[in-house]
N, C-alpha and C positions, 0 to 999 in steps of 0.2 A: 533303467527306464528312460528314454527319451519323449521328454515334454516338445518339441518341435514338428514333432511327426510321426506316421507308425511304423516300426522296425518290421522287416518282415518274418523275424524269427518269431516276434510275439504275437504277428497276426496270424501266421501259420498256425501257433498255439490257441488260440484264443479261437478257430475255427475245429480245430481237434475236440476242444473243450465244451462247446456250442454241442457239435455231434454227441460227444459224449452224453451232455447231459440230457438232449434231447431223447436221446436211447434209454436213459436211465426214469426217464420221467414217464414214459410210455410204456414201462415196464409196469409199473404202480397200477394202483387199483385208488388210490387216493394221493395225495401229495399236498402237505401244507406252504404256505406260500415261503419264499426263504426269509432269514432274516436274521439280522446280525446283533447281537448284543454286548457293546463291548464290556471287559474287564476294565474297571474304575475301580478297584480296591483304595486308592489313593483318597476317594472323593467320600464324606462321610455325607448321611439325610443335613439339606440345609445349607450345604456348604459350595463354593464355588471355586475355580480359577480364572483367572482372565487374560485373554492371546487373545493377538491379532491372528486372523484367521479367514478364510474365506467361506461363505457358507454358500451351498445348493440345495435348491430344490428342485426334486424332478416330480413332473406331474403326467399321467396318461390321460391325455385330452376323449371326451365322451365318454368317460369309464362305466357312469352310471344309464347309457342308452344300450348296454350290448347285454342281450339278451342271456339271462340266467335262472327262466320257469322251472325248469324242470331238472331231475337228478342230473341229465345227459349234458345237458347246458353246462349246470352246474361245475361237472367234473372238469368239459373241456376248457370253461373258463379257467379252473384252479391250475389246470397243467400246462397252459398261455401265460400264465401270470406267475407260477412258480418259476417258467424256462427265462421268464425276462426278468425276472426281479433277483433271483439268480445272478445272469451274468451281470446286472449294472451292480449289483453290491459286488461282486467279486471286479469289476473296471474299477470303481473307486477305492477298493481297498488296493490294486495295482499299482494306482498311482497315489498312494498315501494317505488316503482318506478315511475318513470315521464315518461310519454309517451310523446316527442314533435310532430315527423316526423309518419304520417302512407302516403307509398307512392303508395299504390296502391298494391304491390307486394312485402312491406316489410314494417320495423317502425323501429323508435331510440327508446330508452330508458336510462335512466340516472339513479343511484343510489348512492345518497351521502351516505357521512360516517355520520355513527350515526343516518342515520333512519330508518324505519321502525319498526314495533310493533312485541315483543320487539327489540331497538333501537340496529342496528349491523354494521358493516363494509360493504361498498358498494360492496365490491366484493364479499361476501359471499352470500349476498341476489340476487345478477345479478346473481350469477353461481345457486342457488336454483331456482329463477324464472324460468332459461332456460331450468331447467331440469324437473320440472314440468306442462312447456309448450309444452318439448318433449315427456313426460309420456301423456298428455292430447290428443293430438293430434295422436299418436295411439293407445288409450287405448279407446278413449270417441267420438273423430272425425271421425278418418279413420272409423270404422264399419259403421258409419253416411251414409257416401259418398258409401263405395259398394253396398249401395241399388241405389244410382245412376248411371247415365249415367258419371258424371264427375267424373275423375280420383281423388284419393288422393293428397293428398297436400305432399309434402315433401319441407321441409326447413333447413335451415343452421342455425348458430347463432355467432356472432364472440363478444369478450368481450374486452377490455383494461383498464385499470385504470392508472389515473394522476390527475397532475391541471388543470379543464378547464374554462373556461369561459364561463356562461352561459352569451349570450347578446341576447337585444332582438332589429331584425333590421327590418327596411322597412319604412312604411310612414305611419304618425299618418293619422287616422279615414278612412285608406282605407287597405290598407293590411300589415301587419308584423305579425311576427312569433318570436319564439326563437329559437336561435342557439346556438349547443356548439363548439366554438374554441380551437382547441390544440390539439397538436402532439397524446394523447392517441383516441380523437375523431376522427382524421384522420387516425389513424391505424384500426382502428374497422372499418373501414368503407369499408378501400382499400384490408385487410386483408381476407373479405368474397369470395374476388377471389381464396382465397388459400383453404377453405373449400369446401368440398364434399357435399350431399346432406345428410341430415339427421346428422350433425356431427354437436357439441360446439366446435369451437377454442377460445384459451386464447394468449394472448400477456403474456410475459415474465411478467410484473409486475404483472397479478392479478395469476399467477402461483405459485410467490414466495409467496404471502400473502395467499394461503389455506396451511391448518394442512400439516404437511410435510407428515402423512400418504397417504392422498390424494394427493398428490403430486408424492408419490411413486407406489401408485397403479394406480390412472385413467388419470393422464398424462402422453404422448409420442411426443416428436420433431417431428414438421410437417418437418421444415426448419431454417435455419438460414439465408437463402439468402431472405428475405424478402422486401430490398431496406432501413432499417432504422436502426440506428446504435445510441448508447450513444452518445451524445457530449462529456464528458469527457473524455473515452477511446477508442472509433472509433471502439468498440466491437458493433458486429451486435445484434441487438434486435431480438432475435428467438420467433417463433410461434411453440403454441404446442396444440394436439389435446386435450380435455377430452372425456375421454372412460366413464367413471364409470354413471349409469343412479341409479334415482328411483324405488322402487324396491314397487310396486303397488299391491301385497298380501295382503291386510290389511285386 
């Protein structure tokens, strides 16, 4: 996998793939939405690990204004929302990612340091997946959808990096899940209010950690007034957008 750019071998695939499962989805008569649930054998109720990590969130901006009265609605929304939720969990698990949350109208994803093939820093691989998920979804989706009746998808994506704790809670042999706790999970989370539709925001930490080129050319301060501040220095944690996209010529 190359975090730099898109190789054209993978984007070839990854339009084959698109096709594909659009065929496959249109074949159905129902289709539940996708969704991944990893294997944590490792992780017992109550218990946790803690990595530095980078966390995403992705949200589909107006989800709840697109029309869904009726069975017909209904369906075409389930198989717009299967075909995208689909590929962004299959781009982040690509680039190394753990999918915990898909909530219907958005997902988490987590990316430690030192995975992914080849093995890179968590932040580099979250900021490549998101932008190959933004390349994908107007390059290979939207065309998808103006043959239909349901509008394109537009979505946001918000990144932060720290320590968190992956725990996994709830009650053995009936429902639990995994969660990640900590101050950069809670930023990415509350921080999607601050992004527009179609925009990557970064928190302060996974800003400082890309090439300082990129730094210089596809970041811009959203805000400073965010509500979260260092403990050390009581200096406010700014949020900044990323401009710079994939560049899908290939």
């Amino acid at each position: 996998m190359n975090y730099d750019g898109l190789q054209g071998a993978y984007w070839q695939a990854q339009i084959e793939r698109v096709v594909a499962l659009r065929e496959k989805i249109d074949a159905r008569t129902t289709a539940p939405p996708g969704r991944v649930i990893p294997d944590d054998d490792d992780l017992v109720i109550g218990s946790g690990r803690r990595l530095n990590l980078a966390v995403m969130f992705l949200d589909i901006s107006g989800f709840s204004q697109r029309r869904s009265e009726t069975p017909e609605e209904q369906l075409m929304l389930l198989r717009v929302l299967n075909l995208f939720f689909s590929e962004m969990i299959k781009i982040a698990e690509d680039y190394g990612g753990t999918v915990e949350k898909n909530t219907g109208d958005g997902l988490m994803a987590y990316f430690e340091d030192a995975g992914g093939e080849p093995p890179e820093k968590g932040v580099k691989r979250a900021v490549a997946s998101a932008l190959t998920m933004m390349a994908t979804n107007q390059y290979l989706i939207r065309p998808i959808l103006l043959a239909t009746p349901v509008p394109e998808v537009s979505f946001r994506i918000s990144i932060d990096y720290g320590a968190v704790t992956i725990a996994r809670l709830g009650a053995a042999q009936r429902f639990n899940a995994n969660v990640a706790i900590g101050a950069s999970a809670n930023f990415a989370s509350k921080m999607l209010a601050l992004a527009q539709p179609g925009e990557i925001v970064l928190g302060e930490s996974v800003r400082d950690a890309l090439p300082i080129t990129r730094q210089i050319l596809y970041t811009e301060l959203v805000t400073n007034e965010t509500g979260w501040s260092y403990i050390a220095t009581g200096r406010p944690y700014p949020l900044y957008r990323y401009t710079g996209r994939w560049n899908t010529l290939l």
